[in-house]
C-alpha positions as semicolon CSV with decimal commas, in nm:
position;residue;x (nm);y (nm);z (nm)
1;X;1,576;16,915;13,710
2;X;1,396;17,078;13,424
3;X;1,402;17,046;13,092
4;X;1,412;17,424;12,888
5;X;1,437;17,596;12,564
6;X;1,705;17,881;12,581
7;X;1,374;18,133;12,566
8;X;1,238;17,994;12,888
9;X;1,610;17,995;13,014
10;X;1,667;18,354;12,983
11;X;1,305;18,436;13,199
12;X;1,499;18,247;13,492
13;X;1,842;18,414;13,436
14;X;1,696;18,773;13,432
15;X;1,614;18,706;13,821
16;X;1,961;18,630;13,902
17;X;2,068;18,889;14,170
18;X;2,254;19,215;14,038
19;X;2,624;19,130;13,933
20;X;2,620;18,779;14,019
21;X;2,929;18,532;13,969
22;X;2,921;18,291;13,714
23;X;3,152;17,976;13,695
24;X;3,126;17,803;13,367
25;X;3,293;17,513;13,193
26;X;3,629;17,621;13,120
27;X;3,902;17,442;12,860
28;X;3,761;17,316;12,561
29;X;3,442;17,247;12,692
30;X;3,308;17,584;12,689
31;X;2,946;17,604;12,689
32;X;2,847;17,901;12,475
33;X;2,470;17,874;12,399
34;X;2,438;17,936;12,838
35;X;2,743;18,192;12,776
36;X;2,525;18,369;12,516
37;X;2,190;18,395;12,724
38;X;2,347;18,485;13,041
39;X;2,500;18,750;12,837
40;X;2,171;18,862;12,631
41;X;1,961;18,943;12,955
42;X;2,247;18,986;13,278
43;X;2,380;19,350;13,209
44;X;2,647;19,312;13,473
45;X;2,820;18,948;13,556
46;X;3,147;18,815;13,678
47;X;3,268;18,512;13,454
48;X;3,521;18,277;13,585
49;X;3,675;18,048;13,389
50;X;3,987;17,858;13,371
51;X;4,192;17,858;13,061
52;X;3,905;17,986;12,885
53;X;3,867;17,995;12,502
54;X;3,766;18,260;12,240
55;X;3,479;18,369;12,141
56;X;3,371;18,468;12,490
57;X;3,109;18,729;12,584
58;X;3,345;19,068;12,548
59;X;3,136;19,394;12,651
60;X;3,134;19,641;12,900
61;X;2,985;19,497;13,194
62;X;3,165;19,216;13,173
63;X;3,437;19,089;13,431
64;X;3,683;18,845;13,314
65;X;3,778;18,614;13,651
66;X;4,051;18,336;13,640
67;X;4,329;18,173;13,787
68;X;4,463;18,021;13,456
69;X;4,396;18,292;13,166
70;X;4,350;18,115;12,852
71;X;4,345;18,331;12,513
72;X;3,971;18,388;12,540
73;X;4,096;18,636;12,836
74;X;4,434;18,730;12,816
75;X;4,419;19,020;12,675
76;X;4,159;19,193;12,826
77;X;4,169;19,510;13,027
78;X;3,871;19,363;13,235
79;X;4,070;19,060;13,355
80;X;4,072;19,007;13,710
81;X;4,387;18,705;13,760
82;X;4,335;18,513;14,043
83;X;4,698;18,363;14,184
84;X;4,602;18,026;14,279
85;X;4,777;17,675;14,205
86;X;4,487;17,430;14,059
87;X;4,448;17,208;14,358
88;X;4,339;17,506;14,548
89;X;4,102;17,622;14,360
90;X;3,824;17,416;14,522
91;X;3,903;17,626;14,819
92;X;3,874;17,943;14,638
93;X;3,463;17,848;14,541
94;X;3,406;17,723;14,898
95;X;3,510;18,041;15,091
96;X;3,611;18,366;14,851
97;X;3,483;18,355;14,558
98;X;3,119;18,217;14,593
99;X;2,945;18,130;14,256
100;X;2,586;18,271;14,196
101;X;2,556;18,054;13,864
102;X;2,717;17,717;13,758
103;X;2,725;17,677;13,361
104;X;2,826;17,314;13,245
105;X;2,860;17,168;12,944
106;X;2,757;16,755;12,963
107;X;2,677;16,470;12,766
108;X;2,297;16,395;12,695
109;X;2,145;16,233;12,999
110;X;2,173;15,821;13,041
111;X;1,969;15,654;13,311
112;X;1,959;15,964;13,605
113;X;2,234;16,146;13,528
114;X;2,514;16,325;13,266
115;X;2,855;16,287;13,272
116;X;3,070;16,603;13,261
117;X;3,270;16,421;12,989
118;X;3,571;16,593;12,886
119;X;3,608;16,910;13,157
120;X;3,563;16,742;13,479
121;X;3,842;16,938;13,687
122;X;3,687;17,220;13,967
123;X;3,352;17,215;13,854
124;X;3,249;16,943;14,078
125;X;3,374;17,189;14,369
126;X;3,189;17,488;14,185
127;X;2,860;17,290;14,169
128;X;2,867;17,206;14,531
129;X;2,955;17,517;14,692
130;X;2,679;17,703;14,474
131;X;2,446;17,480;14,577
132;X;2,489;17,510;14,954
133;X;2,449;17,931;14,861
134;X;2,114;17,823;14,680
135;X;2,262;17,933;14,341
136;X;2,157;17,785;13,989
137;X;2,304;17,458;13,815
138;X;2,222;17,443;13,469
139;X;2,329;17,266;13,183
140;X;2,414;17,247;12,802
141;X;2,333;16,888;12,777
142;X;2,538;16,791;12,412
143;X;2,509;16,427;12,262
144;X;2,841;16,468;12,124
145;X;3,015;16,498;12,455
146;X;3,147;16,161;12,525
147;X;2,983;16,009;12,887
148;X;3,262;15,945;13,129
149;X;3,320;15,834;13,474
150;X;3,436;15,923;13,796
151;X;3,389;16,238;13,930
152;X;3,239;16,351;13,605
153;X;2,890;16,226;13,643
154;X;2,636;16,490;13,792
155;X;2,297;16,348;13,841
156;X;1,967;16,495;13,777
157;X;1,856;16,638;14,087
158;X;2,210;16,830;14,138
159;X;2,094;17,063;13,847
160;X;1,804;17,278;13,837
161;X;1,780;17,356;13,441
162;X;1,905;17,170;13,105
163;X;1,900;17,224;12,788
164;X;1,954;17,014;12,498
165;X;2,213;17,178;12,217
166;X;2,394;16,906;11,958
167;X;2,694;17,076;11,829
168;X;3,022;16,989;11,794
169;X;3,357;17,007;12,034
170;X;3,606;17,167;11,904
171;X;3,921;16,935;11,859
172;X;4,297;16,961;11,831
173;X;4,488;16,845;11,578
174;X;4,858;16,825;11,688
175;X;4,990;16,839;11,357
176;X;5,402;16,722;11,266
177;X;5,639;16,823;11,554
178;X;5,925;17,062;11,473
179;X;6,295;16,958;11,559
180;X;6,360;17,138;11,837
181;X;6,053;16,988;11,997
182;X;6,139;16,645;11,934
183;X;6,491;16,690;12,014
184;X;6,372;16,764;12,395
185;X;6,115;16,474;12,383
186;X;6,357;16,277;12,283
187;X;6,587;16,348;12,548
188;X;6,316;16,304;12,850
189;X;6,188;15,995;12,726
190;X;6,514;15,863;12,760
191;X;6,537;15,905;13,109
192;X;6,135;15,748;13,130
193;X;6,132;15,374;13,251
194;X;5,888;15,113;13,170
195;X;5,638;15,128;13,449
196;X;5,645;15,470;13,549
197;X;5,334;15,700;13,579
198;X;5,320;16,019;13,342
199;X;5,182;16,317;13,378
200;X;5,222;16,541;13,029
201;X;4,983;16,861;12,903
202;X;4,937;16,967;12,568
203;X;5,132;17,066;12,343
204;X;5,463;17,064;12,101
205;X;5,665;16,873;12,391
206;X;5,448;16,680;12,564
207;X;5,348;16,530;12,231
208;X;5,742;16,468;12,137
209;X;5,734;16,260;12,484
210;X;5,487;16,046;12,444
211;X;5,616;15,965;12,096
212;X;5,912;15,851;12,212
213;X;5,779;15,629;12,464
214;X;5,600;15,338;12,207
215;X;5,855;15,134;12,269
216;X;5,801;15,154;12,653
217;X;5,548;14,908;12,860
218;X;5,324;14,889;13,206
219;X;5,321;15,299;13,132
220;X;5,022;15,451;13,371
221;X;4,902;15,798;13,308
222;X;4,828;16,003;13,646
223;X;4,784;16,373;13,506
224;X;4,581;16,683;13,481
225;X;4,500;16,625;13,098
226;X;4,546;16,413;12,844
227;X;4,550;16,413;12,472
228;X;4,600;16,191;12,197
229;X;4,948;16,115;12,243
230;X;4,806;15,848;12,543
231;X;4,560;15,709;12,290
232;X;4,875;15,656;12,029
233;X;5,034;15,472;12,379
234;X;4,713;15,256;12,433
235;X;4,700;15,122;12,031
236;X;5,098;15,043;12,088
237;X;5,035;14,839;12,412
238;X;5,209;15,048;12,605
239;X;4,968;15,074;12,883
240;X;4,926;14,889;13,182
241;X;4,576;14,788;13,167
242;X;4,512;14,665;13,491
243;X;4,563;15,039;13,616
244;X;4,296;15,326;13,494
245;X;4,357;15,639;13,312
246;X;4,349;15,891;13,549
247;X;4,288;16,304;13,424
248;X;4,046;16,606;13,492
249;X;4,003;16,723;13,169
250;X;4,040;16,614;12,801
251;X;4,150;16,771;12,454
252;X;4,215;16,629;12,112
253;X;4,057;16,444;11,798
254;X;3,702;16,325;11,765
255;X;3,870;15,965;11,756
256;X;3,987;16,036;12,099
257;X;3,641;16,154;12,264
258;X;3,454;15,838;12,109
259;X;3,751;15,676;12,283
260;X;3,724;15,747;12,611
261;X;3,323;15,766;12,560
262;X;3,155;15,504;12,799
263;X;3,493;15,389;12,860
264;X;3,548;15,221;13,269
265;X;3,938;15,248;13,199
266;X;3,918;15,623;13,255
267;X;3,820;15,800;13,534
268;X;3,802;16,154;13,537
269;X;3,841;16,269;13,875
270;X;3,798;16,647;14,040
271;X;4,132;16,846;14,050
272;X;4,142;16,832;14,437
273;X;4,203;16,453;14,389
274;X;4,388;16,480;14,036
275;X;4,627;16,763;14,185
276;X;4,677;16,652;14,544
277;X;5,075;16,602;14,546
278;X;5,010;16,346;14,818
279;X;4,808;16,138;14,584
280;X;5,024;16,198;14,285
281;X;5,359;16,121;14,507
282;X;5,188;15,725;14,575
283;X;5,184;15,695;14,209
284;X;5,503;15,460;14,102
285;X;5,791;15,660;13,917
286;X;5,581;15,966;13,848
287;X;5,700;16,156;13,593
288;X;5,602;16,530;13,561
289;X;5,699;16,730;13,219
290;X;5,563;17,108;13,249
291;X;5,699;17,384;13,029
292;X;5,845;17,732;13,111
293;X;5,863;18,035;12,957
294;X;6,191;18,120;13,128
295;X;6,417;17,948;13,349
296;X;6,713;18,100;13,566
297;X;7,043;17,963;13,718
298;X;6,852;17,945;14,082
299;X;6,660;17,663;13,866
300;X;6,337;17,911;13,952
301;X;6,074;17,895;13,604
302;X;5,840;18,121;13,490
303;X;5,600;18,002;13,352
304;X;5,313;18,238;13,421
305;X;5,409;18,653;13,294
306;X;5,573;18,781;12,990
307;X;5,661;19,140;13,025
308;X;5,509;19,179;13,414
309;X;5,155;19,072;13,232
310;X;5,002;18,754;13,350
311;X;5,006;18,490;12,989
312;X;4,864;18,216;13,189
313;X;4,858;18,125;13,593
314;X;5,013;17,888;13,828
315;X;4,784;17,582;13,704
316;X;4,855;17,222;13,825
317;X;5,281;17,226;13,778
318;X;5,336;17,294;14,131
319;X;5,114;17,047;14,238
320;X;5,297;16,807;13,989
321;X;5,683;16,908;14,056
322;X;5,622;16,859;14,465
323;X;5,429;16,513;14,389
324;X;5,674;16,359;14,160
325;X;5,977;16,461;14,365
326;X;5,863;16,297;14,664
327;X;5,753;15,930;14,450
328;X;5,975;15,684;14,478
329;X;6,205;15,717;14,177
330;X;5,941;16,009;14,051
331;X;6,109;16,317;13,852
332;X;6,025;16,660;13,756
333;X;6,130;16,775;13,415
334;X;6,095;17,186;13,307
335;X;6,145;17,195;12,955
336;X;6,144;17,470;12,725
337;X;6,327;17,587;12,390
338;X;6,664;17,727;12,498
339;X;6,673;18,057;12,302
340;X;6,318;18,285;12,236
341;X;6,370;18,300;11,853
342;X;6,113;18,612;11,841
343;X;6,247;18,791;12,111
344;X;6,624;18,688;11,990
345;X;6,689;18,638;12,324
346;X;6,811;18,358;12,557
347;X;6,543;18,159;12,778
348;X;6,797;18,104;13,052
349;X;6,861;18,395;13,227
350;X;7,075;18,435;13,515
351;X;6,770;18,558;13,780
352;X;6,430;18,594;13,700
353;X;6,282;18,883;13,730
354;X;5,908;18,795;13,692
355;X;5,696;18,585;13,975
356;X;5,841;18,281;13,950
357;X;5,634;18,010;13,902
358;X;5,781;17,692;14,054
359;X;6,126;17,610;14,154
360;X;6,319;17,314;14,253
361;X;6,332;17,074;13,948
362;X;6,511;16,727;13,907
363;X;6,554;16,845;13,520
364;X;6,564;17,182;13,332
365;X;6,552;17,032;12,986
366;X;6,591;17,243;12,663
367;X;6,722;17,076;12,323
368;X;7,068;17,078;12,426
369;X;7,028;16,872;12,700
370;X;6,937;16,798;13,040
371;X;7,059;16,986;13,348
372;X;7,032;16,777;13,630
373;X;6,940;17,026;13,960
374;X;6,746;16,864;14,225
375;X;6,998;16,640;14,458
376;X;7,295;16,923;14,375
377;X;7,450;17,218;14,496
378;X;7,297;17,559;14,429
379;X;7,691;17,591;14,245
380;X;7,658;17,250;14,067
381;X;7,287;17,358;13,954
382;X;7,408;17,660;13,783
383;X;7,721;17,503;13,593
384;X;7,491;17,218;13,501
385;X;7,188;17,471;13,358
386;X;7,463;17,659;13,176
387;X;7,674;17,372;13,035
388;X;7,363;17,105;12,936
389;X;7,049;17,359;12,904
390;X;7,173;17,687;12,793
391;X;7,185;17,800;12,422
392;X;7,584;17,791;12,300
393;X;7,590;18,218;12,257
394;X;7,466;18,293;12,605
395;X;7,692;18,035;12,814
396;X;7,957;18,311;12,842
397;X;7,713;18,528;12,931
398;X;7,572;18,316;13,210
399;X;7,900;18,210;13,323
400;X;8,020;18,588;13,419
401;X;7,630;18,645;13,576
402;X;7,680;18,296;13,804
403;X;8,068;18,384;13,917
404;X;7,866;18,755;13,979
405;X;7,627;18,606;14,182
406;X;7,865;18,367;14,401
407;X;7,781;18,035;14,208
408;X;8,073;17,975;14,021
């Protein structure tokens, strides 16, 4: 490994071959001072992400790749979408879509190596199949991403250039919860156990979840990403701490990163191992909360287009809905706000007609209630997503569709 200023950086990334691929640090973790010389002396590149953020390079020349589009993309008329659940995409860098360049963003080095801190998830995979190609490994080595373990340290001689940039990650501050939110939290965690395994994203619901489980105990977190509603769990004594924190990738306060800094109770693994449903269905009473943009009487979500565009991607909630269902007393809960107050429009909808996402459910939960689905009829399904999920004004509605469509 060698040590470079971003001047000396940019001589080495001018010899890159012509349109070459280049896999960077996706999430939060984005690491832009790499981002901005690839993009000051490569006139053509591909740039996969996953989920990535804004500000991204945005010119002509550039290709947006990803199989999760995150705002920094979504957008954009040069966004190629790559259909691919999260556990797969391991398979993806190995034999399709080969990287020329790995970007990461790390911690500063300690003893031989850097820790990938916060955005562990494929880039393991990307750094080994572009080094069997010969490719380049470099990294934005920051002191204020916190070291952690697992899969997430990289040692020196895996990476051929580093450079040293302190700046700060950005954070997320989840701010109060609004009713409808906590009215669905409140009505999963009720059906949560102490001693059960949880896997919950970010955002308005997942937070409302984890806020209702403080009174719970033994909890184990098994999950694609965390935030700081597990740090709330672990001040309450919720956890079990003779089991580790398990996650790929990271988001949330400052408080939270110096958490989990240098911290042996969480390991952040590679998505192949995070996302393997076998692995995740040995995990005791795994509980899986993913969100939908729409869900229809067939219990099929969508979770990934809005209007035939793609919003986001497949990510890890396949991978989670087939793990939990098959651990022992494990569940799968869909949740999402029963009626789309811009679009004035009802969020169960008798068939989907966008790619649906995932299917088969033990919950559809909205904040009227839970629909129980998995273990019933395709007929008992739809009655129970109409009567316990569905917004009041469109039961009738979905009541003529289902007797249409031989369910009722």
């Amino acid at each position: 490994m060698r040590v470079v200023s971003v001047e000396q950086l940019k001589r080495v990334l001018a010899s890159l071959p012509e349109n070459p691929r280049v896999v960077a640090s996706g999430n939060f973790a984005t690491p832009g001072v790499l981002l901005d010389a690839v993009d000051s002396v490569v006139p053509e590149y591909r740039l996969h992400m996953l989920n990535a953020q804004k500000p991204l390079p945005d010119r002509e020349g550039v290709v947006y790749e990803s199989t999760f589009v995150g705002p920094g993309m979504r957008k954009s008329d040069r966004l190629v979408y790559i259909p691919c659940r999260l556990s797969l995409v391991p398979v993806l860098y190995r034999d399709h879509y080969w990287p020329d360049v790995v970007l990461i963003h790390t911690s500063s080095r300690r003893h031989d190596t850097v820790s990938l801190g916060t955005e562990v998830n494929v880039l393991p995979a990307a750094i080994e199949a572009v080094r069997e190609r010969g490719g380049l490994v470099i990294a934005q080595a920051n002191p204020q991403m916190p070291y952690t373990y697992g899969d997430a340290q990289v040692y020196e001689h895996e990476i051929d250039f580093l450079v040293e940039v302190d700046e700060e990650l950005p954070t997320h501050d989840a701010g109060p919860l609004d009713d409808v939110s906590r009215q669905i939290g409140e009505l999963i965690a009720a059906r949560v156990h102490d001693n059960s395994t949880m896997q919950l994203g970010i955002g308005a619901v997942p937070d409302a979840v984890l806020a209702s489980l403080t009174q719970r105990r033994g909890m184990r977190v098994w999950t694609e990403m965390f935030s700081d509603g597990v740090l709330e769990l672990h001040k309450r004594g919720c956890l079990d701490g003779d089991v580790p924190l398990t996650a790929s990738f990271l988001f949330g306060s400052r408080e939270l990163y110096d958490w989990v800094h240098l911290n042996k109770r969480i390991r952040m693994l590679r998505t192949e191992k995070t996302n393997d449903p076998a692995q995740i269905a040995r995990q005791a009473r795994m509980t899986s909360v993913n969100a939908a943009l729409q869900v229809d009487l067939l219990d099929q979500a969508n979770a990934s287009r809005v209007r035939g565009r793609i919003y986001s991607g497949f990510g890890g909630s396949t991978d989670f809905i087939v793990g939990a269902l098959h651990s022992r007393g494990g569940q799968s809960f869909m949740a999402l706000q029963s009626w789309h107050r811009k679009a004035d429009v009802s969020t169960i909808v008798p068939r989907i007609t966008e790619p649906v996402t995932s299917f088969q459910h033990s919950f559809v939960a909205t904040e009227h209630g839970l629909a129980q689905c998995f273990g019933r009829s395709e007929s008992e399904q739809a009655h129970n997503i109409i009567e316990h999920a569905a917004h009041p004004d469109a039961r009738d509605g979905l009541r003529e569709a289902a007797a249409e469509m031989g369910l009722l």
